[in-house]
C-alpha positions in Angstrom: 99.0 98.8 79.6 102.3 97.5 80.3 103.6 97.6 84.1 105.4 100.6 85.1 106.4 99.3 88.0 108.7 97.0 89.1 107.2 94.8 92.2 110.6 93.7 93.5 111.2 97.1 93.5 108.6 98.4 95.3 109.0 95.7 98.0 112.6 96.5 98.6 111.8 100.4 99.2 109.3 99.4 101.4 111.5 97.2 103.7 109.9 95.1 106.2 106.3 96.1 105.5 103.9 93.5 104.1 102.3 94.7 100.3 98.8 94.0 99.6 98.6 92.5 96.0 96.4 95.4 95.5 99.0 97.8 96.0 101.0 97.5 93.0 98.2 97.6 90.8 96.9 101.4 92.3 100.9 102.2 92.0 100.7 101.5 88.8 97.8 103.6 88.3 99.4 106.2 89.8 102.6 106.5 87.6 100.6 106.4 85.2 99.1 109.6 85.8 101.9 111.0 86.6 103.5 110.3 83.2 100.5 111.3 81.3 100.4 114.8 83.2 104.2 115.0 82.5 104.0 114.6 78.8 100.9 116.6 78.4 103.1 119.8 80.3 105.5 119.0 78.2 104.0 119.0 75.1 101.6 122.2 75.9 105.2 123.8 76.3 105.9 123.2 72.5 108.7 120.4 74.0 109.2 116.6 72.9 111.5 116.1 75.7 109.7 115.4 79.2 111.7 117.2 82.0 111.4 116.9 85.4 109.6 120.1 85.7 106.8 118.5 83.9 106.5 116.4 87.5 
């Protein structure tokens, strides 16, 4: 799977904490989830278009 996530990204939204390389990987996983759930709500509502009430 391709990253979701953008590390740069993540970095600058998390200031002047350190990131374990670990991190982004599990964040990753994460949105992941998320998107599958989102499209699966979405799609048991007879609806193509993911909406935020999906999250």
């Amino acid at each position: 799977m391709a990253d979701l996530i953008v590390k740069a990204a993540v970095k600058d939204a998390l200031d002047n904490m350190n990131v374990a390389s670990d991190f982004y990987e599990a964040l990753d996983e994460e949105v992941a989830e998320l998107l599958e759930d989102a499209a699966r709500r979405a799609s048991e509502n007879d609806r193509k278009t993911v909406q935020p009430r999906d999250l």
